[in-house]
N, C-alpha and C positions, 0 to 999 in steps of 0.2 A: 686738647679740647675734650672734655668730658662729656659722655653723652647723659642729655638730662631728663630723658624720655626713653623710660622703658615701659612698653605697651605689655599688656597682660593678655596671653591669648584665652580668650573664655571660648568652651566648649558649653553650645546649649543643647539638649537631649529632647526630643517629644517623639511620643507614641500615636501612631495612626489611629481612628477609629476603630473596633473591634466589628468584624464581619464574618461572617460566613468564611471559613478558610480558602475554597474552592473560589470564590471571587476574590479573595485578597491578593493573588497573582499580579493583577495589572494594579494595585493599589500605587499610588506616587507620594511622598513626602509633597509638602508645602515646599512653593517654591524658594529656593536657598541653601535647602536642607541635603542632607545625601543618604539615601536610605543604605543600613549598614545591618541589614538581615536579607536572605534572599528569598527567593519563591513565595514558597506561601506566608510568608512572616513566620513570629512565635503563636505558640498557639497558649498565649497566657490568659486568655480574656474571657470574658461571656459577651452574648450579645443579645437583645429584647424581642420578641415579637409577642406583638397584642393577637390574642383571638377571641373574637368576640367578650367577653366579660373576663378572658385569665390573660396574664401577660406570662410568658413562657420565657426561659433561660434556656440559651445554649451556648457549648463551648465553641469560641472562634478565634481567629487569628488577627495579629495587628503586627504592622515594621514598627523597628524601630528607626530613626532618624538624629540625623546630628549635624549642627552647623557651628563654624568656625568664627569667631570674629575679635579682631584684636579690640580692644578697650584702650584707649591712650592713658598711661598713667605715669609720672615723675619717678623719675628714682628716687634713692634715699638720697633727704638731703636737697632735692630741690620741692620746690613746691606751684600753689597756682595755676591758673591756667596755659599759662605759658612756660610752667616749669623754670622759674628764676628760681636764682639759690643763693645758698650763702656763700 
């Protein structure tokens, strides 16, 4: 018995919003996700604040995050939804 379904594991990647580093502590991925930075996150980002008429940059922090999910997909050689073959 040949197996005719071989699932492809995809890995998806997103970045937290960019905040204030010192609040990014309690920050959580979207549910599903597993945050794979610790503490304060990286500190790759900028984040906005308006004051009155200038909008101001500063350096802040965000996680990163990553979720697991298999995709179903046929081996070589079968095909369709149900993975028939030849």
């Amino acid at each position: 018995q040949m197996k005719k379904q071989c699932d492809q594991k995809l890995l998806i990647r997103m970045k937290t919003e960019c905040v204030p580093c010192s609040l990014n502590l309690d920050t959580q991925c979207p549910a599903g996700y597993t945050k794979i930075t610790n503490g304060t996150g990286i500190p790759d980002c900028r984040y906005y604040l308006e004051i009155k008429t200038h909008t101001l940059s500063f350096p802040g922090c965000r996680h990163h995050c990553v979720k697991e999910f298999e995709q179903p997909e046929c081996c070589q050689g079968h095909w369709g939804p149900h993975c028939m073959g030849k």
